[in-house]
PyMOL CGO cylinders between C-alpha atoms (Angstrom):
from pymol import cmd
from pymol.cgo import CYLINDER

trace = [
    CYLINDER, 2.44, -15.10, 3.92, 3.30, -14.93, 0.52, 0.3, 1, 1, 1, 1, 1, 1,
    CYLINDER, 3.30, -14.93, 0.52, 0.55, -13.35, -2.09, 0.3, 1, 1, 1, 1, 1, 1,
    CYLINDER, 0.55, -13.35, -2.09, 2.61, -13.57, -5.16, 0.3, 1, 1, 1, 1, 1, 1,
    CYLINDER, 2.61, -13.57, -5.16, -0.48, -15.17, -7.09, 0.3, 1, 1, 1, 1, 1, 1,
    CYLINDER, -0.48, -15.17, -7.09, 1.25, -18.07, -8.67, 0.3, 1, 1, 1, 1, 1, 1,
    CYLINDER, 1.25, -18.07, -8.67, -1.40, -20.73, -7.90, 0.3, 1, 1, 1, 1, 1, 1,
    CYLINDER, -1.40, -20.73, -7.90, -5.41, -20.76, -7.73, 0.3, 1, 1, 1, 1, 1, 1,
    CYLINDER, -5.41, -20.76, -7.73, -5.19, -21.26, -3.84, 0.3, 1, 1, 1, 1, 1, 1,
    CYLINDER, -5.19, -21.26, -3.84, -3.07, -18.30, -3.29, 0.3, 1, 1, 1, 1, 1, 1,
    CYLINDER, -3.07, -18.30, -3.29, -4.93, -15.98, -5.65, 0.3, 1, 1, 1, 1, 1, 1,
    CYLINDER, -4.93, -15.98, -5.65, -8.49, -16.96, -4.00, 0.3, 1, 1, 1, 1, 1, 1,
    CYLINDER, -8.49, -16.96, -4.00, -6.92, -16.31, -0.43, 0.3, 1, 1, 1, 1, 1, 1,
    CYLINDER, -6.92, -16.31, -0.43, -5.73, -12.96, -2.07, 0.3, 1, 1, 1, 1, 1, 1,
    CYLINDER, -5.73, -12.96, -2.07, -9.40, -11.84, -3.61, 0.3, 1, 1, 1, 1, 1, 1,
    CYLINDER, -9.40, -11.84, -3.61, -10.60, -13.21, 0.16, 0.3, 1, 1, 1, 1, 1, 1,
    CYLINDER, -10.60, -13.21, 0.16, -9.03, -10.69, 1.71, 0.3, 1, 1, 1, 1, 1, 1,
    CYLINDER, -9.03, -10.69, 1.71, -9.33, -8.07, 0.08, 0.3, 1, 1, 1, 1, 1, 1,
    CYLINDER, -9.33, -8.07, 0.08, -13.26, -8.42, 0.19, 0.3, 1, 1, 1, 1, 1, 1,
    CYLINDER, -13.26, -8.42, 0.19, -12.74, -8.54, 4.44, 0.3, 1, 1, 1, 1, 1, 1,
    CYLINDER, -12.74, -8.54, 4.44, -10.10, -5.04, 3.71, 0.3, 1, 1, 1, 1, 1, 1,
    CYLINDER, -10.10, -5.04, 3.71, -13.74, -4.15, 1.93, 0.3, 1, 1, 1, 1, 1, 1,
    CYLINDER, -13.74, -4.15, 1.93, -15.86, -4.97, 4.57, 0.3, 1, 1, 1, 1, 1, 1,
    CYLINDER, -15.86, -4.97, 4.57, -13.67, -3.27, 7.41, 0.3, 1, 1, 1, 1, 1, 1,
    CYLINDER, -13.67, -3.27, 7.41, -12.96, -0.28, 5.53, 0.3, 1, 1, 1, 1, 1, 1,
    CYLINDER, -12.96, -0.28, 5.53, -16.93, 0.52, 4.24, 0.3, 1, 1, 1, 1, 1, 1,
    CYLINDER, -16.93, 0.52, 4.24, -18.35, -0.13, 8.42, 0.3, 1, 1, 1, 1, 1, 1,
    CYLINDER, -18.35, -0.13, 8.42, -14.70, 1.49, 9.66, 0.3, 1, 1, 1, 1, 1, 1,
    CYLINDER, -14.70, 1.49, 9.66, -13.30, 4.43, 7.04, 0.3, 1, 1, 1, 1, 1, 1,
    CYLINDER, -13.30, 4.43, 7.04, -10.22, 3.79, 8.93, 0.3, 1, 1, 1, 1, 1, 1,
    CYLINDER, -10.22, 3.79, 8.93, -8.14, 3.63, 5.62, 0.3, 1, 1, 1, 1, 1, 1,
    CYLINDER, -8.14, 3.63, 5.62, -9.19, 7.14, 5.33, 0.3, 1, 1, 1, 1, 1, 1,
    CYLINDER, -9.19, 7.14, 5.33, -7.15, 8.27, 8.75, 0.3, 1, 1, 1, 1, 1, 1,
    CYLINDER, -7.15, 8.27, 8.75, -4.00, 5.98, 8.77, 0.3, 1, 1, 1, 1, 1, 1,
    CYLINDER, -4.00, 5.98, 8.77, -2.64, 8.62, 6.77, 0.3, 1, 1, 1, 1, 1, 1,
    CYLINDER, -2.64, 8.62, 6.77, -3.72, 11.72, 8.50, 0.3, 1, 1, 1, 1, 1, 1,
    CYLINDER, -3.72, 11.72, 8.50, -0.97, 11.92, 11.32, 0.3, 1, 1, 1, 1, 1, 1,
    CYLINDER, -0.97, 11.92, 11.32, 1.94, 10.66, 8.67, 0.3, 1, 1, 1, 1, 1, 1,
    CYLINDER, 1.94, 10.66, 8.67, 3.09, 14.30, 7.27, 0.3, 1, 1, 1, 1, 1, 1,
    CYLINDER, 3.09, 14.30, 7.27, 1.93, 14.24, 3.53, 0.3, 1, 1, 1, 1, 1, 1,
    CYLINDER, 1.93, 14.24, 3.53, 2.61, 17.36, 2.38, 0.3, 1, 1, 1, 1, 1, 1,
    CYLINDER, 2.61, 17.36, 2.38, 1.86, 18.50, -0.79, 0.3, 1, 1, 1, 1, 1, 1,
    CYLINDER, 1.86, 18.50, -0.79, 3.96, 18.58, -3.25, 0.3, 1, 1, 1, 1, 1, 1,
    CYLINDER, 3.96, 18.58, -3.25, 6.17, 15.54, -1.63, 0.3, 1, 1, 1, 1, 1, 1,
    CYLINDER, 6.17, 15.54, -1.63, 7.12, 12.28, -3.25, 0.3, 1, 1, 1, 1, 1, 1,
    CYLINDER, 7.12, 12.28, -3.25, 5.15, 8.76, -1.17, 0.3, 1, 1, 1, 1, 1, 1,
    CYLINDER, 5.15, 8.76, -1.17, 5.69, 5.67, -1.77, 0.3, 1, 1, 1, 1, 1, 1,
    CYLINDER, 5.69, 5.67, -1.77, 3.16, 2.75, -0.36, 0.3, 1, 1, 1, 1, 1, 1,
    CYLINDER, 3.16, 2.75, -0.36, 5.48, -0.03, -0.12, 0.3, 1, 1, 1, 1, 1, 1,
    CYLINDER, 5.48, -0.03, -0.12, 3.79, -3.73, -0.24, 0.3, 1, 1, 1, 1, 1, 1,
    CYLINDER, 3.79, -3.73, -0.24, 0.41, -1.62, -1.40, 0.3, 1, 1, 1, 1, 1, 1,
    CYLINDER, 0.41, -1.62, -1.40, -1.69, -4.49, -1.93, 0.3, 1, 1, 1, 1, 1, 1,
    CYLINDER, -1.69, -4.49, -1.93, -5.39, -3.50, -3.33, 0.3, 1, 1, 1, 1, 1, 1,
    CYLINDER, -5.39, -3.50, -3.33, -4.31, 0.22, -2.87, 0.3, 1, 1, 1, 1, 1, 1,
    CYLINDER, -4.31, 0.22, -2.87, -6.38, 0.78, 0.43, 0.3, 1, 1, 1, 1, 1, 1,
    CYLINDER, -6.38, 0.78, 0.43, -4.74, 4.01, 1.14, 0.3, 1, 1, 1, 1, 1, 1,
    CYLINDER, -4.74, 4.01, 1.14, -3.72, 5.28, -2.59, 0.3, 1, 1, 1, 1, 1, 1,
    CYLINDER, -3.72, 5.28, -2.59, -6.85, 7.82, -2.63, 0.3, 1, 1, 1, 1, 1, 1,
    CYLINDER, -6.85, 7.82, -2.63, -5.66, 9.11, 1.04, 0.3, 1, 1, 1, 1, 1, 1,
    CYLINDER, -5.66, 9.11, 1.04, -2.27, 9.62, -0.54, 0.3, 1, 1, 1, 1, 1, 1,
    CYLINDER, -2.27, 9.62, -0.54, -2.97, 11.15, -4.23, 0.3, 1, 1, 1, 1, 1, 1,
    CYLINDER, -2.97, 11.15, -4.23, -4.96, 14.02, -2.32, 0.3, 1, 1, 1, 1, 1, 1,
    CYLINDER, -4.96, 14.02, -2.32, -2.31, 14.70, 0.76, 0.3, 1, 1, 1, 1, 1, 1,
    CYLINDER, -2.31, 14.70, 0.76, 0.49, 14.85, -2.21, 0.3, 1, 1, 1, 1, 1, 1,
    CYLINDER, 0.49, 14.85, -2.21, -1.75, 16.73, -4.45, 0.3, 1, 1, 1, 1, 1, 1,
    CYLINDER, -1.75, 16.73, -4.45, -1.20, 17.47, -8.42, 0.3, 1, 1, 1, 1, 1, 1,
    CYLINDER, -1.20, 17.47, -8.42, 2.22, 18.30, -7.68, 0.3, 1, 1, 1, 1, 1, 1,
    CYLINDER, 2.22, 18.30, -7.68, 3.02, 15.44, -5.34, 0.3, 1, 1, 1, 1, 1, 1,
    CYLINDER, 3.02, 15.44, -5.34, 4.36, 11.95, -6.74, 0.3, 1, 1, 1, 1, 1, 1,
    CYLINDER, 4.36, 11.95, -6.74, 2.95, 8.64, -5.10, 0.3, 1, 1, 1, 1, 1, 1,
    CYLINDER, 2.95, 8.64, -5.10, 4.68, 5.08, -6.38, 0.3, 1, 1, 1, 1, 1, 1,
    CYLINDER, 4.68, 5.08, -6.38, 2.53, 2.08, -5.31, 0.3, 1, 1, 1, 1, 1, 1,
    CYLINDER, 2.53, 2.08, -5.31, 5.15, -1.12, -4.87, 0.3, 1, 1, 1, 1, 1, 1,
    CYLINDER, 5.15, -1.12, -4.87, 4.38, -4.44, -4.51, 0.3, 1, 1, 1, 1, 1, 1,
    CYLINDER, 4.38, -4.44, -4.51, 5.60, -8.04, -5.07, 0.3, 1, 1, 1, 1, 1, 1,
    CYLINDER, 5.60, -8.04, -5.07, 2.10, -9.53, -6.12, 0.3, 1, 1, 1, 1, 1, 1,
    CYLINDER, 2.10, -9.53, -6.12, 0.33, -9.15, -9.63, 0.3, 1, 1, 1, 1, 1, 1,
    CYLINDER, 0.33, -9.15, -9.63, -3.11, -9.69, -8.53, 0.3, 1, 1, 1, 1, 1, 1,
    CYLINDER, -3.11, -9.69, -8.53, -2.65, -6.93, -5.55, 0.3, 1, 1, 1, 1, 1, 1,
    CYLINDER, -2.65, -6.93, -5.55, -1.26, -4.57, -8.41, 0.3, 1, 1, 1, 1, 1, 1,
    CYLINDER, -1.26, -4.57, -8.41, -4.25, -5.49, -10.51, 0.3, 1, 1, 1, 1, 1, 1,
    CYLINDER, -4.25, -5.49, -10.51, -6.52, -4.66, -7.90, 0.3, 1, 1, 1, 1, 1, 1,
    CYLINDER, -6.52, -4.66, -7.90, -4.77, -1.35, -7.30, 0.3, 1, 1, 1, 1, 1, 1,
    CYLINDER, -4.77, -1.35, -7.30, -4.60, -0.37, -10.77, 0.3, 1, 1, 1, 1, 1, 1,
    CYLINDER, -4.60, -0.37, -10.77, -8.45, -0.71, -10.82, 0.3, 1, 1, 1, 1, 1, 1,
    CYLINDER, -8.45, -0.71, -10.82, -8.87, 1.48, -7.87, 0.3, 1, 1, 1, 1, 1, 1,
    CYLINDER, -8.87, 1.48, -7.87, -6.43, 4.20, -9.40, 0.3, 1, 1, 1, 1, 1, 1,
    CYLINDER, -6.43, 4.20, -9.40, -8.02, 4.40, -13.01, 0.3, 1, 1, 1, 1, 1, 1,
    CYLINDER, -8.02, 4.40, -13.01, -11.69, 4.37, -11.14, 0.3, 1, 1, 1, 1, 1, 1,
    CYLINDER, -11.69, 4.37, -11.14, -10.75, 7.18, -8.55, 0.3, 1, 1, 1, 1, 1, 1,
    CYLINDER, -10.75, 7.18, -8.55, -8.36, 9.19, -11.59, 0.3, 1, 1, 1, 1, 1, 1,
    CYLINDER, -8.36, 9.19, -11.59, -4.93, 9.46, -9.48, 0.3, 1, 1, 1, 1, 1, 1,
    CYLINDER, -4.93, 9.46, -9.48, -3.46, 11.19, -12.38, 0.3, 1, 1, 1, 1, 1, 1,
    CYLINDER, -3.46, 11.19, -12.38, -0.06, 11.42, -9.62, 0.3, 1, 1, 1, 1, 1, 1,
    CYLINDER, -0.06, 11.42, -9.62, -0.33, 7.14, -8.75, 0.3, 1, 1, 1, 1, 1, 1,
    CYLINDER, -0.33, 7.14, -8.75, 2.58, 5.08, -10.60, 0.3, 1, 1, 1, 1, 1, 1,
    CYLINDER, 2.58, 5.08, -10.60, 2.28, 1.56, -9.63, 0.3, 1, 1, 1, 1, 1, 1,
    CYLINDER, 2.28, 1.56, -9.63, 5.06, -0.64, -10.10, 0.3, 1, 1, 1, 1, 1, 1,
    CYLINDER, 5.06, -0.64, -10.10, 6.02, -4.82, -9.37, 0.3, 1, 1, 1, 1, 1, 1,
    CYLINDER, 6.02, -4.82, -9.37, 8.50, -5.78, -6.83, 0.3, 1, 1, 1, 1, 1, 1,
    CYLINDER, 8.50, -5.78, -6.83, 10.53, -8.27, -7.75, 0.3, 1, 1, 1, 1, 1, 1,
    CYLINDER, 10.53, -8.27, -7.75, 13.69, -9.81, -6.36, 0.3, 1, 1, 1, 1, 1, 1,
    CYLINDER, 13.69, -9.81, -6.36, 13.34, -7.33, -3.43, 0.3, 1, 1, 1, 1, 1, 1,
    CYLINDER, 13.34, -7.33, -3.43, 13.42, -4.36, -5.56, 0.3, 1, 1, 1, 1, 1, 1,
    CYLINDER, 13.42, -4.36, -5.56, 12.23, -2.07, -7.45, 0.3, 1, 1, 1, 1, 1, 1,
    CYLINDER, 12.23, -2.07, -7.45, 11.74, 1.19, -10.03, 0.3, 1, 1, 1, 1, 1, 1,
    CYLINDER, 11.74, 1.19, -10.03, 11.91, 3.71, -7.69, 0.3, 1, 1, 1, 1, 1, 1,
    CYLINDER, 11.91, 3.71, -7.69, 14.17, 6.24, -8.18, 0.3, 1, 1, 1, 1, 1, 1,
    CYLINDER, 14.17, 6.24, -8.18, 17.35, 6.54, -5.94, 0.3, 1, 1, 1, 1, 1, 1,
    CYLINDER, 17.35, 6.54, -5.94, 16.74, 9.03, -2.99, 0.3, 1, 1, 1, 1, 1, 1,
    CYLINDER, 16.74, 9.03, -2.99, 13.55, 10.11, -4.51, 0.3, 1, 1, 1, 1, 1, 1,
    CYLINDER, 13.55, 10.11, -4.51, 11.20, 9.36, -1.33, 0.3, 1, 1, 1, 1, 1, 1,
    CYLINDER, 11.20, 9.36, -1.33, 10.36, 12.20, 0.89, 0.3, 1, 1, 1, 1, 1, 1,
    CYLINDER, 10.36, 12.20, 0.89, 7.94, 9.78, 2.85, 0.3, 1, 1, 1, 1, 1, 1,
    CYLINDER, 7.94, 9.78, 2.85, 7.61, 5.83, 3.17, 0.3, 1, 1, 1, 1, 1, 1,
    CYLINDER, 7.61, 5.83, 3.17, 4.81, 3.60, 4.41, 0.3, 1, 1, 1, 1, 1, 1,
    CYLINDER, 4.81, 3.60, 4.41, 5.04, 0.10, 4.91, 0.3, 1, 1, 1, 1, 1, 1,
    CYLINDER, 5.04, 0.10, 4.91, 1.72, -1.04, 6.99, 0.3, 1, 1, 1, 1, 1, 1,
    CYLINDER, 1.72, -1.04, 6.99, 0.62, -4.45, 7.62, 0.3, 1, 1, 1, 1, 1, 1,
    CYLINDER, 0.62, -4.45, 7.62, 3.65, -6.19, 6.07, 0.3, 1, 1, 1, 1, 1, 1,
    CYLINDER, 3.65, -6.19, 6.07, 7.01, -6.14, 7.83, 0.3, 1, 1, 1, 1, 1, 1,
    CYLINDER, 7.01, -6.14, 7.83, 5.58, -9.42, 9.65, 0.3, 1, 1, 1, 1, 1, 1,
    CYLINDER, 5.58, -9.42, 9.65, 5.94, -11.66, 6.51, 0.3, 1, 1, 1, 1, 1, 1,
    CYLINDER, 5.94, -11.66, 6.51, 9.29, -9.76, 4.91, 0.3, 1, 1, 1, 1, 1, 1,
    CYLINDER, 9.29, -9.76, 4.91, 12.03, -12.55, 4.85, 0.3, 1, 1, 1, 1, 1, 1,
    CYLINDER, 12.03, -12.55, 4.85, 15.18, -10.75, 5.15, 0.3, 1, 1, 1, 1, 1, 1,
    CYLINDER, 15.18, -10.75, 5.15, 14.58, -7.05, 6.96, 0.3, 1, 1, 1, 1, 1, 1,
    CYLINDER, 14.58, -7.05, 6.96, 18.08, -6.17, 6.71, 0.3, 1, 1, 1, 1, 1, 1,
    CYLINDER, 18.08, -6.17, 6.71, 17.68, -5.71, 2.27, 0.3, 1, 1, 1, 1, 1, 1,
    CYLINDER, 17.68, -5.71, 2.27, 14.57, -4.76, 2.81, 0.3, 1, 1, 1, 1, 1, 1,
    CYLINDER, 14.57, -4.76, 2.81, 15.43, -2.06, 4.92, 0.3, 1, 1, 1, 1, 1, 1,
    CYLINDER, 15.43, -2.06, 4.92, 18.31, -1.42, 2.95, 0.3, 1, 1, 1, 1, 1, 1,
    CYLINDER, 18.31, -1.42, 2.95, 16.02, -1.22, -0.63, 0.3, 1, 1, 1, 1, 1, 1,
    CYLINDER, 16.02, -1.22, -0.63, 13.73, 1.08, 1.36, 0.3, 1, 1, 1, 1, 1, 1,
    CYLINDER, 13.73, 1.08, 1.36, 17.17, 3.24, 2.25, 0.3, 1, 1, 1, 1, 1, 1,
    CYLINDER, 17.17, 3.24, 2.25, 18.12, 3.51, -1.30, 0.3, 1, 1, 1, 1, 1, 1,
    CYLINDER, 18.12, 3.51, -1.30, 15.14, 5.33, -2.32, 0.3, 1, 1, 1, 1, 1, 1,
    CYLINDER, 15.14, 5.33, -2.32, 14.53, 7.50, 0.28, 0.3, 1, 1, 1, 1, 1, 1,
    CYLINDER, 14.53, 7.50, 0.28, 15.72, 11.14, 0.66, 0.3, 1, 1, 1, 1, 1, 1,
    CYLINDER, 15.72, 11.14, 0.66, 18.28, 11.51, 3.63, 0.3, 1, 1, 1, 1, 1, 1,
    CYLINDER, 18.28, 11.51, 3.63, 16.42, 13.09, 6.54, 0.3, 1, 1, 1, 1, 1, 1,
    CYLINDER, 16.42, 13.09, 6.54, 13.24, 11.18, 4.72, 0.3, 1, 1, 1, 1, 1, 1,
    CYLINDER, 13.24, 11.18, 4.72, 10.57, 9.16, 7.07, 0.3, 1, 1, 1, 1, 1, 1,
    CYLINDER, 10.57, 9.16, 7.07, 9.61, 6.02, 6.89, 0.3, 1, 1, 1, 1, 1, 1,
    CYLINDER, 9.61, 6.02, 6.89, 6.60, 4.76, 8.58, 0.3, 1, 1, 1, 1, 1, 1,
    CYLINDER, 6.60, 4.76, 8.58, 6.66, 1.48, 9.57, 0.3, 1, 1, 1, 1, 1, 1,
    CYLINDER, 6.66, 1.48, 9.57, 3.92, -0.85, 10.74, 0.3, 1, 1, 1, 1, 1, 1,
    CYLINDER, 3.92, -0.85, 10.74, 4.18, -3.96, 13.16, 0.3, 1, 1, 1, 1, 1, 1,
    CYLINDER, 4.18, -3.96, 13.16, 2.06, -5.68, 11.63, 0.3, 1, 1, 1, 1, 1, 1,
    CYLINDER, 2.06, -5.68, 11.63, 1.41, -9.31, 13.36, 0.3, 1, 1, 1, 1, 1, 1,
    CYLINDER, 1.41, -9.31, 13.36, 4.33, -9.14, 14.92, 0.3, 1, 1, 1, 1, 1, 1,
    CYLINDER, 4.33, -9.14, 14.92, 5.24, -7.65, 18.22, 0.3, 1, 1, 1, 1, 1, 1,
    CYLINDER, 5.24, -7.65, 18.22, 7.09, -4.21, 18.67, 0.3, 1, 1, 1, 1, 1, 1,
    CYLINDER, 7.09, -4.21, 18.67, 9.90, -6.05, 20.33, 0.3, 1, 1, 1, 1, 1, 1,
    CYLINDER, 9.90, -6.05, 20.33, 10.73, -7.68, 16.87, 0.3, 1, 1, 1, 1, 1, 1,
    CYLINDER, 10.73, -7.68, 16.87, 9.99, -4.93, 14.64, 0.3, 1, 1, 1, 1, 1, 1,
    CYLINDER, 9.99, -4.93, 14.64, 12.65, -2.46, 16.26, 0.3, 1, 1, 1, 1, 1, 1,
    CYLINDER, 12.65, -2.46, 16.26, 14.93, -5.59, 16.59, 0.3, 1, 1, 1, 1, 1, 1,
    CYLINDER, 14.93, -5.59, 16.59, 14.50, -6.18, 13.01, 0.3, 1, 1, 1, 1, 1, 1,
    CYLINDER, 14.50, -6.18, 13.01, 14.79, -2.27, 12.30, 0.3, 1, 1, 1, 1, 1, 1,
    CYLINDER, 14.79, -2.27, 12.30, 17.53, -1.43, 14.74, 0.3, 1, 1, 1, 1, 1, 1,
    CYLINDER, 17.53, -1.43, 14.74, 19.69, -4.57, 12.99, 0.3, 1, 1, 1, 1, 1, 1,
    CYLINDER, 19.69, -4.57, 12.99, 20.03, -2.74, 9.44, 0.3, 1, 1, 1, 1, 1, 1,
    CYLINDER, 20.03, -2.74, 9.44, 21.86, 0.45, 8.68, 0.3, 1, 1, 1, 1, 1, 1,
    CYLINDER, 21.86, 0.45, 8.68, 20.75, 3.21, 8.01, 0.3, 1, 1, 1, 1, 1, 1,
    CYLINDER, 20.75, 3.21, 8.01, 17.29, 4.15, 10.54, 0.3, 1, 1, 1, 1, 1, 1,
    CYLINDER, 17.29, 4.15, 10.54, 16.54, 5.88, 13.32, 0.3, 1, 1, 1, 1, 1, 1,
    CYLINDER, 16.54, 5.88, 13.32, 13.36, 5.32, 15.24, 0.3, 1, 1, 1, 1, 1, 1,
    CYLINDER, 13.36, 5.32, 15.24, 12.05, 8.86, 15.87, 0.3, 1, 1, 1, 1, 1, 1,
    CYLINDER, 12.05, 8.86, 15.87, 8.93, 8.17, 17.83, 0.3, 1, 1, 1, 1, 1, 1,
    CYLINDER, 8.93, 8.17, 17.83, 6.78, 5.08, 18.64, 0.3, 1, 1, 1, 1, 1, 1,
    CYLINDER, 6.78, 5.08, 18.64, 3.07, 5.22, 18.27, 0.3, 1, 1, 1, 1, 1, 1,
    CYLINDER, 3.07, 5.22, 18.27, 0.57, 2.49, 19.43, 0.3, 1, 1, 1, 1, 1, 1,
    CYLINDER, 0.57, 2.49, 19.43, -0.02, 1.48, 15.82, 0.3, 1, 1, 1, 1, 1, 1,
    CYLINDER, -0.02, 1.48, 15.82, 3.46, 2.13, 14.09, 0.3, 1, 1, 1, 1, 1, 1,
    CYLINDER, 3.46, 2.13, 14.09, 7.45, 3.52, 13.95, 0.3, 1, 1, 1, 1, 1, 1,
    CYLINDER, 7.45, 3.52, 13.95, 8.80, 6.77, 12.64, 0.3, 1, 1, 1, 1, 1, 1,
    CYLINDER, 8.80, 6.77, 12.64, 11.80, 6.32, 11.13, 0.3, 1, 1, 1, 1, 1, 1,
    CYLINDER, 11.80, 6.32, 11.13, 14.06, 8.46, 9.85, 0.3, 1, 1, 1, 1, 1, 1,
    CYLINDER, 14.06, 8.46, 9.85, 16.73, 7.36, 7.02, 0.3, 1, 1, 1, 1, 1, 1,
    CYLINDER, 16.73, 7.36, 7.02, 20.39, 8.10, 8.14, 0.3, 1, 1, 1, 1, 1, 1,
]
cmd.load_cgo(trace, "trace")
């Protein structure tokens, strides 16, 4: 699905779920450890690719610290709206957010020590420059963690496994580690 925010219908389904990501994450805190068994180290250079609201942009900020760098991507307005509001209100003085479009975007070239993509690859349209835009930004050696999403692992390392430039480096219940060729 498609959360671009173009039309009334799409922008209420948007602000829906985000107040259910609200719900789950007050009665959960489970946005609080996705991050945990990633590798954030301080200092290092994130990127939360297809961010949304910014669920996980406080988790990030403090794992990369003052020194770190965290770029918050996405291809909808009204999810980089919301994010925006949660990094001025939580003062992640180390958060740049920045649009998606065409399938890419201001990152700088190998700049990535880490990516996440969580809850997304499901609904990307052509993995292959996806993957390949992910690639580009991302040191060599880098990670990228990559979530199923509602799709099932079968497809996802399919999908993964039919671009250049990954290796899967472990399989989790929830996710792949990747690691950029």
């Amino acid at each position: 699905m498609d959360y671009r925010g173009t039309t009334a219908r799409s922008r209420l389904a948007y602000h829906i779920m985000v107040a259910i990501y609200a719900v789950q994450d007050f009665i959960v805190k489970g946005q609080e450890r996705t991050l945990d068994g990633f590798g954030i180290a301080a200092g290092s250079t994130i990127v939360d690719y297809g961010c949304g609201p910014g669920r996980y942009l406080g988790t990030a900020s403090r794992l990369a610290g003052p020194s770190g760098r965290v770029y918050a991507a996405d291809i909808s307005e009204v999810a980089l709206q919301y994010a925006a509001r949660r990094v001025q209100g939580l003062g992640l003085a180390n958060v740049t957010l920045l649009p998606i479009r065409d399938g890419r975007c201001a990152i700088p070239d190998t700049s990535a020590d880490l990516v996440y993509a969580l809850d997304m690859f499901h609904a990307v349209r052509d993995p292959k420059a996806f993957l390949a835009e992910i690639h580009r930004f991302t040191k060599p050696g880098g990670t990228l963690i990559l979530e199923d999403g509602h799709q099932p692992r079968a497809v996802t390392c399919r999908k993964l496994l039919g671009a250049d430039g990954w290796r899967i480096e472990e399989e989790t219940r929830w996710h792949l580690r990747c690691t950029r060729c």
